[in-house]
N, C-alpha and C positions, 0 to 999 in steps of 0.2 A: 776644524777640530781644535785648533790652539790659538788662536787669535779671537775667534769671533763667539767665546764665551763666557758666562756668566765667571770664571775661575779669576781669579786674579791671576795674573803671569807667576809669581813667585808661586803657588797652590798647581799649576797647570803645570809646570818644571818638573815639579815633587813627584806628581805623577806619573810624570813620562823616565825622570830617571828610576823610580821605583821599578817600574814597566823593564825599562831596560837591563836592568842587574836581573830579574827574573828569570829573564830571557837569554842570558848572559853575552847580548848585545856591544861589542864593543865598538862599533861604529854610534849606534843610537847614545850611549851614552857620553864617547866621547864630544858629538855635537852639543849636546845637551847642557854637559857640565858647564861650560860659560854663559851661557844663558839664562842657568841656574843659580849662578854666583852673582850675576847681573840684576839677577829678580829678588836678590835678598836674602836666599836662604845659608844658612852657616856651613861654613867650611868641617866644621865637626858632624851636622848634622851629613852631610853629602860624603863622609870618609865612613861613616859609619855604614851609609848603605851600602856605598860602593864594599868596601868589608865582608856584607852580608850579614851585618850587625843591627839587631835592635836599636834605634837610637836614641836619647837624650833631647826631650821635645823643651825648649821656651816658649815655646808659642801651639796653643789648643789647636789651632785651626789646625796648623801641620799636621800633630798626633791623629788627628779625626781624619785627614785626608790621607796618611800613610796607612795608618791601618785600614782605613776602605780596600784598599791598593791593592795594600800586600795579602791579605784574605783573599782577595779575588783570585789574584796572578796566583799564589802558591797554592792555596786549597779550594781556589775552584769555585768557592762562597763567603759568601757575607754575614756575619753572624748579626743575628737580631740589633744588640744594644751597637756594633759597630754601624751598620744601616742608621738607626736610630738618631743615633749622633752625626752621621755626613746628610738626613734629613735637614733636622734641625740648624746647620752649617749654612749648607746650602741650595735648600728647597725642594723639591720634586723634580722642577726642570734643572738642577744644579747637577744634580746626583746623574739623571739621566744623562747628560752633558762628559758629568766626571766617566761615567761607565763607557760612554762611547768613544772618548779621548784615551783610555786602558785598550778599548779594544782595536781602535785604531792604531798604535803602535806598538800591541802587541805582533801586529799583521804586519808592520813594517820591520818591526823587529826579526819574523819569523824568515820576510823576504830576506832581509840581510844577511843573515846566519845561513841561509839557504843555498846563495849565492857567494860568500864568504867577500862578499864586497870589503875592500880594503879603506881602512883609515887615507883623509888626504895625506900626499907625500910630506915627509918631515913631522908627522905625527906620532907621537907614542902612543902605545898603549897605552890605558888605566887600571882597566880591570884586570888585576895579574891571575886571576885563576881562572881566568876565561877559558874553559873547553874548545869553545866553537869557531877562535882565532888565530891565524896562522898567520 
Protein backbone atom coordinates (compact mmCIF):
# COMPACT_ATOMS: atom_id res chain seq x y z
CA UNK A 1 0.00 0.00 0.00
CA UNK A 2 3.01 2.46 0.30
CA UNK A 3 5.72 1.35 -1.80
CA UNK A 4 4.23 -0.34 -4.64
CA UNK A 5 2.11 2.60 -5.99
CA UNK A 6 1.35 4.75 -8.60
CA UNK A 7 1.70 7.88 -5.68
CA UNK A 8 4.93 9.47 -5.61
CA UNK A 9 6.47 8.90 -1.86
CA UNK A 10 6.08 12.74 -1.16
CA UNK A 11 1.87 12.43 -2.24
CA UNK A 12 1.68 8.79 -0.30
CA UNK A 13 3.24 10.63 3.18
CA UNK A 14 0.52 13.47 2.66
CA UNK A 15 -1.84 10.96 2.91
CA UNK A 16 -1.01 8.82 5.55
CA UNK A 17 -0.04 11.94 7.77
CA UNK A 18 -3.49 13.41 6.89
CA UNK A 19 -4.83 9.87 7.89
CA UNK A 20 -3.13 10.08 11.11
CA UNK A 21 -4.04 13.58 12.66
CA UNK A 22 -7.85 12.36 11.76
CA UNK A 23 -7.41 9.72 13.64
CA UNK A 24 -5.53 11.35 16.24
CA UNK A 25 -2.84 8.70 15.91
CA UNK A 26 0.26 9.52 17.57
CA UNK A 27 2.32 6.75 16.83
CA UNK A 28 1.23 6.63 12.98
CA UNK A 29 2.10 10.16 12.73
CA UNK A 30 5.15 10.37 14.62
CA UNK A 31 6.64 7.42 12.26
CA UNK A 32 5.59 9.17 9.49
CA UNK A 33 6.76 12.70 9.93
CA UNK A 34 10.36 11.98 8.79
CA UNK A 35 9.51 10.14 6.07
CA UNK A 36 7.49 13.06 5.26
CA UNK A 37 10.14 15.56 5.57
CA UNK A 38 12.36 13.14 3.42
CA UNK A 39 9.84 12.99 0.50
CA UNK A 40 9.71 16.73 0.27
CA UNK A 41 6.99 17.99 1.64
CA UNK A 42 7.19 21.49 3.82
CA UNK A 43 7.89 21.84 7.21
CA UNK A 44 4.75 24.60 7.13
CA UNK A 45 2.68 22.47 5.19
CA UNK A 46 3.10 19.36 7.82
CA UNK A 47 2.67 21.98 11.27
CA UNK A 48 -0.29 23.10 9.61
CA UNK A 49 -1.88 19.70 9.54
CA UNK A 50 -0.49 18.41 12.49
CA UNK A 51 -2.42 21.81 14.00
CA UNK A 52 -5.43 20.73 12.40
CA UNK A 53 -5.23 23.66 10.18
CA UNK A 54 -6.13 24.23 6.66
CA UNK A 55 -2.93 24.65 4.86
CA UNK A 56 -1.08 26.77 2.59
CA UNK A 57 -0.53 24.69 -0.73
CA UNK A 58 2.71 25.54 -3.39
CA UNK A 59 2.27 22.87 -5.06
CA UNK A 60 -1.59 21.62 -6.84
CA UNK A 61 -0.90 18.04 -6.64
CA UNK A 62 -0.76 18.43 -2.65
CA UNK A 63 -3.93 20.56 -2.41
CA UNK A 64 -5.82 17.80 -4.72
CA UNK A 65 -4.48 15.06 -2.71
CA UNK A 66 -5.20 16.64 0.97
CA UNK A 67 -8.49 17.49 0.12
CA UNK A 68 -9.27 13.95 -1.29
CA UNK A 69 -7.95 12.98 2.16
CA UNK A 70 -9.30 15.01 4.44
CA UNK A 71 -13.16 14.77 2.92
CA UNK A 72 -12.90 11.33 3.22
CA UNK A 73 -11.45 10.80 6.79
CA UNK A 74 -13.58 13.70 8.31
CA UNK A 75 -16.93 13.75 6.37
CA UNK A 76 -17.07 10.44 5.41
CA UNK A 77 -17.14 11.58 1.31
CA UNK A 78 -15.72 13.03 -1.50
CA UNK A 79 -17.34 15.85 -3.02
CA UNK A 80 -17.78 15.84 -6.89
CA UNK A 81 -15.25 18.55 -8.05
CA UNK A 82 -12.81 17.11 -5.17
CA UNK A 83 -12.98 13.48 -6.90
CA UNK A 84 -12.80 15.25 -10.23
CA UNK A 85 -9.49 16.84 -9.60
CA UNK A 86 -7.69 13.51 -7.71
CA UNK A 87 -9.17 11.82 -11.24
CA UNK A 88 -7.50 13.97 -13.37
CA UNK A 89 -4.08 13.91 -10.91
CA UNK A 90 -4.00 10.66 -10.81
CA UNK A 91 -6.18 8.31 -13.02
CA UNK A 92 -8.75 5.60 -12.04
CA UNK A 93 -6.21 3.32 -10.75
CA UNK A 94 -4.39 6.20 -8.91
CA UNK A 95 -7.37 7.26 -6.94
CA UNK A 96 -8.29 3.71 -6.36
CA UNK A 97 -4.83 3.13 -4.98
CA UNK A 98 -4.95 6.80 -2.94
CA UNK A 99 -8.57 5.36 -1.34
CA UNK A 100 -6.93 2.20 -0.30
CA UNK A 101 -3.66 3.52 1.24
CA UNK A 102 -6.55 6.02 3.48
CA UNK A 103 -8.20 2.96 4.36
CA UNK A 104 -5.38 1.04 5.25
CA UNK A 105 -4.06 3.28 7.71
CA UNK A 106 -6.84 4.38 8.74
CA UNK A 107 -7.01 0.47 10.25
CA UNK A 108 -3.82 0.80 11.45
CA UNK A 109 -4.34 3.89 12.95
CA UNK A 110 -7.57 2.51 14.66
CA UNK A 111 -5.33 -0.60 15.92
CA UNK A 112 -2.94 1.68 17.51
CA UNK A 113 -5.22 3.90 19.32
CA UNK A 114 -6.99 0.70 20.40
CA UNK A 115 -4.26 -0.74 21.87
CA UNK A 116 -2.56 2.64 23.08
CA UNK A 117 0.64 1.31 21.63
CA UNK A 118 3.44 3.63 22.88
CA UNK A 119 5.94 5.88 20.87
CA UNK A 120 9.69 4.17 20.63
CA UNK A 121 11.48 4.83 23.97
CA UNK A 122 13.13 8.47 23.83
CA UNK A 123 10.39 9.63 21.72
CA UNK A 124 8.22 12.60 21.98
CA UNK A 125 5.10 13.34 21.40
CA UNK A 126 3.83 15.68 18.50
CA UNK A 127 0.63 15.97 18.31
CA UNK A 128 -0.07 17.93 21.61
CA UNK A 129 -3.89 17.53 21.69
CA UNK A 130 -3.93 14.18 21.19
CA UNK A 131 -7.05 12.51 23.06
CA UNK A 132 -6.07 8.95 22.53
CA UNK A 133 -2.20 9.24 24.13
CA UNK A 134 -0.97 8.54 27.31
Amino acid sequence: MRYDTRLESRLSELAILVTARAWDCQLEWTVHEPFAVDAGLSAELLEAIRLGQYPEFERDDEQTVYDYVAELVYNRFVQERTFAHALELLDDAGVVELTGLIGYYSMAAMTLNAFQVPLPKGTKPTLVDCPTFR
